[in-house]
N, C-alpha and C positions, 0 to 999 in steps of 0.2 A: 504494500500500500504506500500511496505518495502523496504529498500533499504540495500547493500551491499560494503564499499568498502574495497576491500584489497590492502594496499600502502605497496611496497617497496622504500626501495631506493639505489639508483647507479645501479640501472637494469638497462644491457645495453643488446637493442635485439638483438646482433649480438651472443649473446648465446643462442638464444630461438629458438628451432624446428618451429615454426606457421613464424617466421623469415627468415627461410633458414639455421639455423644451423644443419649440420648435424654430431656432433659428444658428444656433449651436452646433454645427458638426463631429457629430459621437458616433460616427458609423459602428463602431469596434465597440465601444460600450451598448448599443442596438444590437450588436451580434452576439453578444457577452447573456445578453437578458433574453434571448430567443434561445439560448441555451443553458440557463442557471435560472435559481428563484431568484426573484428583486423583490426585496425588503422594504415596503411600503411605511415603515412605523420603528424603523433602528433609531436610536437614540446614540449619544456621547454619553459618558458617564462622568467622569474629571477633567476637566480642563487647563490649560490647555495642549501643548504637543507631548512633552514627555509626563507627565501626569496621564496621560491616555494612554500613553504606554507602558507605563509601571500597571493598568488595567488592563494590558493585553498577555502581559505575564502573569500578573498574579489572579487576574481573575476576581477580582474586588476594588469596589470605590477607593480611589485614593484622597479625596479631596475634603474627608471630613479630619481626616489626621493631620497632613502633611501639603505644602504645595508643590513646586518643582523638587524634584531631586532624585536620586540615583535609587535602583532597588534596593533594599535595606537586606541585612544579615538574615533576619529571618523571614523574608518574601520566600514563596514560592516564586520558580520562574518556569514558566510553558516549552520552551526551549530545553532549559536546561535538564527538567522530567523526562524531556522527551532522547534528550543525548544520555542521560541516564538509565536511559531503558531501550537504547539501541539502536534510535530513530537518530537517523542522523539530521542534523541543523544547520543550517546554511543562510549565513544572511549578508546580502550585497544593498547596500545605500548611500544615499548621497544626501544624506538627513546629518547635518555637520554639528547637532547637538547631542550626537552620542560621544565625539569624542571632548566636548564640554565637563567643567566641575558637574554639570546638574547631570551628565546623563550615563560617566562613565562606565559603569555596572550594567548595563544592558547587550551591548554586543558582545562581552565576553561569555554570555552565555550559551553562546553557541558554539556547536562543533567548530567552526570555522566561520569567517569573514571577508569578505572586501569594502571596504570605505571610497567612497569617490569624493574630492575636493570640487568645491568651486559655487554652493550654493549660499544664496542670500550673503550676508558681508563675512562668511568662512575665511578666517585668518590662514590664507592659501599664499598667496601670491604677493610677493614683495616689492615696493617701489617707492623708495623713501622720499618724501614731498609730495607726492602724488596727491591732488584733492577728489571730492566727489564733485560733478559737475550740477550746477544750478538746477531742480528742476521744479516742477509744480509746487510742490510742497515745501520747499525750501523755507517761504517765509512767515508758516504758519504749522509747522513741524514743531512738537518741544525739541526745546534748544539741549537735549541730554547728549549727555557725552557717547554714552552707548551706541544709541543712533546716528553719531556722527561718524562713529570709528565702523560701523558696519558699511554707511556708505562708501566712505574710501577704501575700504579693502573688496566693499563689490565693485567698486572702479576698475581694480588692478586686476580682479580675478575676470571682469569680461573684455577687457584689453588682451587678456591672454586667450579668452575662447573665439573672440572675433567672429567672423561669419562661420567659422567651422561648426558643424551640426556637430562631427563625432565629435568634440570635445565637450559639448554639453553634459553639467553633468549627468544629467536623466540619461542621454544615449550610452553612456559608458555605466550607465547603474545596469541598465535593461540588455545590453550584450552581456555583459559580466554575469547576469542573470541567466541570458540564455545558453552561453558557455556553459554552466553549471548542467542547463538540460542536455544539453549536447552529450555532455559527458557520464549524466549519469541516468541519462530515460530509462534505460534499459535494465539499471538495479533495482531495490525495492526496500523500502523501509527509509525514507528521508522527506524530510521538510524544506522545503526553498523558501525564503521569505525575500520577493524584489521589492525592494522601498524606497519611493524617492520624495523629496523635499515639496516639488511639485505636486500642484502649482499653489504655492503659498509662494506669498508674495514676497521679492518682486517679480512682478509679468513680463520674466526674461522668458521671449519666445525668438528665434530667429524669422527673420522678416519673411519666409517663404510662409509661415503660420500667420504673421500680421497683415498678412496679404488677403485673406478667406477674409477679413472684417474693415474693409476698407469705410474709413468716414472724412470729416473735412475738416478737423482737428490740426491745428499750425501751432500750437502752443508748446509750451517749455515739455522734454521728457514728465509724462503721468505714471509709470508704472508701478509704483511702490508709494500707494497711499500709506497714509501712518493714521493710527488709533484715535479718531478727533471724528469731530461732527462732518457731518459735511457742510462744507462752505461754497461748495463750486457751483455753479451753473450746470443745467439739465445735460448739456450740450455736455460738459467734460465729464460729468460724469456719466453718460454713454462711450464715452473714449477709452476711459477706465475700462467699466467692463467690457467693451469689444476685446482690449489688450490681453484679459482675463480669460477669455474665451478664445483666443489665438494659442493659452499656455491647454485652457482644457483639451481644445483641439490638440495640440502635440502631446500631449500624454495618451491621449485615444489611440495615436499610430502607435505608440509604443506598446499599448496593451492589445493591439493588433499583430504586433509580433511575439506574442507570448500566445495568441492564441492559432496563430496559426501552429508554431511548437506542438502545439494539444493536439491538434488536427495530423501534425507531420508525422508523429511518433504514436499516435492514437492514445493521449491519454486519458481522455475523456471515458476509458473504462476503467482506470483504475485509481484516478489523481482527484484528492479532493481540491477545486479551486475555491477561494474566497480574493474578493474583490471589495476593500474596503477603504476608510480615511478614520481619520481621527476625529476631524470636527468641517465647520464650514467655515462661511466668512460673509461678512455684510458690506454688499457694495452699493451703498446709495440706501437701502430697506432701512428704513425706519431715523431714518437721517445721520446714518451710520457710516463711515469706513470702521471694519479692524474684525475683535472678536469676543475682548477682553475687558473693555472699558466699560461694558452697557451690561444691560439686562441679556438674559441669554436667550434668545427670538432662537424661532425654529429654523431662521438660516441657518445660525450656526452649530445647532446640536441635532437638527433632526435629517440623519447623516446616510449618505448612499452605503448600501451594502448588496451584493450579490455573492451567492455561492450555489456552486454546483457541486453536487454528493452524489458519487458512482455507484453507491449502495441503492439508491431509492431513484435515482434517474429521472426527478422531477425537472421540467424545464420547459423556460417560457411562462411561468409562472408567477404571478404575485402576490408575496403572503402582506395580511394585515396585524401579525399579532405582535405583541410591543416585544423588540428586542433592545438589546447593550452590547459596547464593547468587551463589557467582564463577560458577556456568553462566549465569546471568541474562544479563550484558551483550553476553554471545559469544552467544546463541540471541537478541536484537533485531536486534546487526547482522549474524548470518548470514540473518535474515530481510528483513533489506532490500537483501540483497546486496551486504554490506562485508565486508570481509575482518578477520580477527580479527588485532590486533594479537601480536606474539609473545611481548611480556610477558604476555597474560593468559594466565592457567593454568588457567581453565572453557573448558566443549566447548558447542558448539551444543546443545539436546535435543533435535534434530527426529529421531534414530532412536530416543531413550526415546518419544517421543510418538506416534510412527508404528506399532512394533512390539515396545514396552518391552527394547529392544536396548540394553545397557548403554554408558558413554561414560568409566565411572569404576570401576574396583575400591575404592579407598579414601577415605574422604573426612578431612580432617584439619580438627577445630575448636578452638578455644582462645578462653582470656584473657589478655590481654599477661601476663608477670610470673606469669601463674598455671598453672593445668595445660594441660599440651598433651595435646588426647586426638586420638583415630580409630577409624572405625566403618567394618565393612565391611558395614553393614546388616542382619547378626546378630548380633553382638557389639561392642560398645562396652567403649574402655580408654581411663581417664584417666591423666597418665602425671604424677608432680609429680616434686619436688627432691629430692633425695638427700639434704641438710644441710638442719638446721632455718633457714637464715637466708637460706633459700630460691635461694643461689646469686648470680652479678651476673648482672644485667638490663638492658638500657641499650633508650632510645631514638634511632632514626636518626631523621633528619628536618632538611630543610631549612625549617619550619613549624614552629618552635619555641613551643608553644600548647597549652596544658589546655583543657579543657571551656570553665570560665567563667574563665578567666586567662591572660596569656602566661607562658612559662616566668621564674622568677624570676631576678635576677643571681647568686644563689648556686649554682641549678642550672647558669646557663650559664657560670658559672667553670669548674664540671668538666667542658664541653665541653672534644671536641676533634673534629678533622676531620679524618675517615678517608675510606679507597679507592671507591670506586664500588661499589654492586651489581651484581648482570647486570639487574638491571629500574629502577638510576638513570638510565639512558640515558648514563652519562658521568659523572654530575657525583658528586662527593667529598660528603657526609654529615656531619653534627654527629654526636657519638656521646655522648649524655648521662646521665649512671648513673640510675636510677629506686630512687626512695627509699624503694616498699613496695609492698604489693598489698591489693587487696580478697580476693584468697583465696589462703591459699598452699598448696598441696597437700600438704607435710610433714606440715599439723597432721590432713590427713584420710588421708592417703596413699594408694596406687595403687589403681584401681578396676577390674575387670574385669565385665561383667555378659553374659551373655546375653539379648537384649533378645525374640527369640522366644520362646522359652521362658516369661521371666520381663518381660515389660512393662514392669511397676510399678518394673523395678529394686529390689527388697526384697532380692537377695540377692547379694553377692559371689562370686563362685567361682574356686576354684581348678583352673587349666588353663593348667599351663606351657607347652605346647607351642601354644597359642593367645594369650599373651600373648609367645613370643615372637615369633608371625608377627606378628603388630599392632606389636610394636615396631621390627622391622624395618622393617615398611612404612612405620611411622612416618619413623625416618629415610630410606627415600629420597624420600617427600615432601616431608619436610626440604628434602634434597636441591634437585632439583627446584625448592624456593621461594628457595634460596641463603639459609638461616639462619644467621644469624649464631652464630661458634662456642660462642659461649659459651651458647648453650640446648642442647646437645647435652651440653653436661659440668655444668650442674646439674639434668640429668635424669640422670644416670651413661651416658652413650652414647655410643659412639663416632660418628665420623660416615662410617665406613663400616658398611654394612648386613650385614656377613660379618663383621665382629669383635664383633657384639651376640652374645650366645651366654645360654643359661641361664645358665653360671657366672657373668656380669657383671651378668645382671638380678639373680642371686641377690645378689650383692657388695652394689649398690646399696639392696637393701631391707634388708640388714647396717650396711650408712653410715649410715642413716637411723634405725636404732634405737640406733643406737651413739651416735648425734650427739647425740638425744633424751634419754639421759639425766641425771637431775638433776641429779647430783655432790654428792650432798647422799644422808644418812638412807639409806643403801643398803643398811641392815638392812631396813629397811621395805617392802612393797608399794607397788607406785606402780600405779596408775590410767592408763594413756595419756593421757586428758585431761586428769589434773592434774598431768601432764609438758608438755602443751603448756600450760597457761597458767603455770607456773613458766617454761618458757622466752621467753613473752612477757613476764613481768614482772621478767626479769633482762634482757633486752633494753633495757627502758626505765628500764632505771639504767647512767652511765658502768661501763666497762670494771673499773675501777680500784675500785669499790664492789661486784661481785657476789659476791665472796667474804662480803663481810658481809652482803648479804642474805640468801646462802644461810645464814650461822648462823644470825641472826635467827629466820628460817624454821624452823632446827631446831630451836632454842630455845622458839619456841611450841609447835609440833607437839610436844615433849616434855613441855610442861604440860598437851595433853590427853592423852597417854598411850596415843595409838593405833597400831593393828598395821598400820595400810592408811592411805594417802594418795590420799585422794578430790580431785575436781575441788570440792566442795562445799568441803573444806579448805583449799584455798591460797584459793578465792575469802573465805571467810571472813575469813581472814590478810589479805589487801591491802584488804577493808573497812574492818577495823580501824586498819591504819596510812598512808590515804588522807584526804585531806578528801573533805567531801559532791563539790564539786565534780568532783575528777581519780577518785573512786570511781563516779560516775555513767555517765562516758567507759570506764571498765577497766570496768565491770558489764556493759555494751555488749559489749563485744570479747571477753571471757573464757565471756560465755557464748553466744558462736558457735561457739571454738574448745574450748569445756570439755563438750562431748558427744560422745556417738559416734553417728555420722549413717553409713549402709552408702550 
């Protein structure tokens, strides 16, 4: 038996033909789903890239414990069960956050590897002075350091691929890939896993792909929007997404020659395929670029998946029953006939696949620190904090390790080392406070949608007696994943499922308005949004100085003489008493949180 997967990431289905796109060229992804199920109702579970993939190994939420970081001592790893029991492992990518502080522990898990350089700003390619050149976003980018260092070393790295297709890294992920079949179709007992970067952004395509979406766009380089509202006109942001769909286009060919492989060697009788991503990505939806900054809309979690299983031979197929990326590693090795370990918390899919027989009623996805939601695959509820200061957060972890850094000494001072989980296997845990979030759910607060009805997510609605079943469920999957207590109480929740009640949902969305406001001008209208960024910019003054900001504050606002306090008002106020510099960083952040986004 052989198995097959090809991972993207930031594949979002609302560009895929087998999806309902119809202007998007997915030939190969159309060919993929006349012969595989497609997964009407897959969900994300942790967000965002390697958090989905500490879920593809271990088979469990990662995002109520931990945020980024490497698989810990006592994870289960899918791979690694699997080279442990004979099945060989194979994994070729051009995903250049495996060999990051946050991701190192993942590709060793496998029998063997290949790495391909040269995606997003991959510290590849050397050219000292080198800049990134002007483009779109330049003057409305935050001014982070990170981001700037990414785009100059993506300078140097596409000065080096130039018009050449074969140095891309995707074409040298996906030979490397198919070298592997070449070489080993004909044995039995191994897993391939081809993974590439793509198409996460940037919408590096070479121009014979940007050529399928021609428009009349003359403006600065767009391909690499960053995490902000959108600000652009209709017009660029259709340029946007064409460029985006020039990258989905070329990933299609590429999974076009992995299927023809299937076809060459006839695997299609004995190779299970899976065809998946990690999450999506919001381009223009709901006044979005990015994935991470906002609430979590169904662009970005409600995620393409196809597989085809040579045991049950279903194909052409569309199931509706709610799946996860934690079913992934439990449906490989119930396919090889391994036993699922008891920490994972995903089911096999072979009776979604067989006769769309459900395996899950609820699915729970989140961002560390940020909202915890759940979807019973008509209804989606994001669930945030109660207090604007979004609650304590901490991370467990024996891998103490960011994205691109180890944790700092200051951070690991406020460690301390606590009790086991039921899924540490034993071992005691760092338990180290977490400093902020990329979203905190107070500034948008609690989301219900009907996602039948309403798709696009355009519309909130009010339906207590379905937000409290969701909440409920919520906590016992809680439950179930042994969360730590302290996300249950700055979501206002009990952690028993029979003491959530309306009167306590109702309490909490009371704390939350109560907590929000100003304390300041209370003669005055306030704005929501120009309550949350007054509370961000009292935040980022010591304890002991907010009282004088807030007069300050009143004190201007008294010189223009107005009846309402807008978002556009305090943003005005911290212009003025800002330098160019620290007003560039707060223009950033104030106007994420200084709209109202349903």
């Amino acid at each position: 038996m052989k198995a097959i997967m090809v991972m993207y990431d930031t594949l979002t289905r609302n560009f895929l033909e087998p999806y309902g796109c119809d202007w998007v060229q997915t030939p190969n992804f159309t060919r993929l789903a006349e012969h595989a199920v497609t997964f009407d109702c897959s969900y994300a579970g942790s967000m965002p890239c390697m958090p989905a993939r500490r879920e593809l190994h271990t088979g469990r939420y990662n995002f109520l414990h931990r945020s980024w970081g490497p698989l810990e001592p006592f994870d289960d790893s899918m791979p690694q069960i699997l080279r442990d029991n004979g099945i060989y492992s194979h994994l070729v990518s051009d995903h250049q956050h495996y060999w990051e502080d946050g991701g190192a522990t993942y590709h060793t898990r496998y029998e063997s590897w290949e790495c391909t350089r040269g995606q997003e700003g991959d510290p590849w390619k050397a050219k000292i002075g080198m800049e990134a050149a002007e483009h779109l976003f330049s003057a409305t980018a935050a001014p982070h350091p990170i981001r700037q260092r990414l785009e100059r070393h993506d300078a140097m790295n596409r000065a080096y691929i130039g018009t050449d297709q074969h140095k891309m890294p995707q074409d040298v992920t996906f030979t490397a890939g198919l070298d592997f079949i070449d070489a080993n179709h004909d044995a039995d007992n191994w897993f391939l896993q081809i993974e590439t970067f793509d198409p996460h952004e940037p919408f590096f395509a070479q121009q014979a792909f940007r050529d399928l979406y021609p428009d009349d766009y003359d403006g600065l380089p767009a391909d690499w929007p960053p995490y902000d509202a959108v600000l652009q006109d209709d017009a660029t942001v259709a340029h946007v997404r064409r460029l985006y769909a020039a990258l989905i286009t070329m990933c299609d060919t590429y999974l076009g020659r992995v299927l023809d492989k299937m076809d060459e060697y006839g695997l299609w009788d004995d190779t299970l395929l899976i065809v998946n991503t990690d999450h999506g990505f919001l381009l223009g939806e709901h006044g979005w670029w990015g994935k991470t900054m906002m609430p979590l809309y169904n662009e970005i979690v409600n995620t393409p998946l196809f597989i085809w299983d040579p045991r049950s031979k279903v194909r052409g197929a569309h199931r509706s029953s709610l799946v996860q990326t934690i079913d992934l590693p439990a449906t490989i090795l119930d396919y090889f006939g391994l036993p699922v370990p008891e920490d994972m918390e995903g089911r096999p899919l072979t009776p979604v696949i067989e006769r769309d027989e459900p395996v899950r009623t609820y699915g729970l996805y989140g961002m560390h620190a940020s909202y915890t939601c759940i979807t019973d695959g008509r209804y989606t509820y994001m669930r945030g904090p109660v207090t604007m200061d979004n609650g304590e957060n901490y991370e467990y972890t024996l891998m103490p390790t960011h994205m691109r850094a180890i944790f700092s000494p200051a951070e690991m001072r406020e460690a301390t080392l606590v009790d086991p989980f039921r899924f540490t296997k034993g071992c005691p845990v760092l338990k180290v406070p977490v400093g902020g979030t990329e979203c905190n759910g107070a500034y948008y607060g609690n989301k219900l949608y009907d996602v039948v009805a309403d798709p696009g997510q355009t519309q909130v609605i009010d339906d207590s007696e379905t937000e409290l079943r969701l909440a409920r469920a919520m906590v016992r999957l809680m439950n179930e994943n042994d969360a730590p207590a302290e996300q249950y109480a700055r979501m206002g929740l009990s952690a028993d499922p029979d003491e959530v009640t309306l009167e306590t949902l109702a309490a909490g969305r009371a704390q939350l308005e109560a907590d929000c406001e100003p304390g300041v001008l209370e003669d005055l209208a306030w704005d929501r949004e120009a309550k949350n960024i007054l509370w961000t910019m009292l935040g980022s003054v010591p304890a002991e100085k907010r009282d004088g900001t807030r007069a300050a504050f009143a004190a201007w606002m008294g010189e223009r003489g107005a009846d309402r306090v807008t978002a556009d008002d305090v943003r005005a106020y911290l212009k003025g008493t800002l330098d160019a510099e620290s007003w560039q960083m707060m223009d950033y952040f104030t106007r994420l949180i200084g709209r109202d986004y349903l």
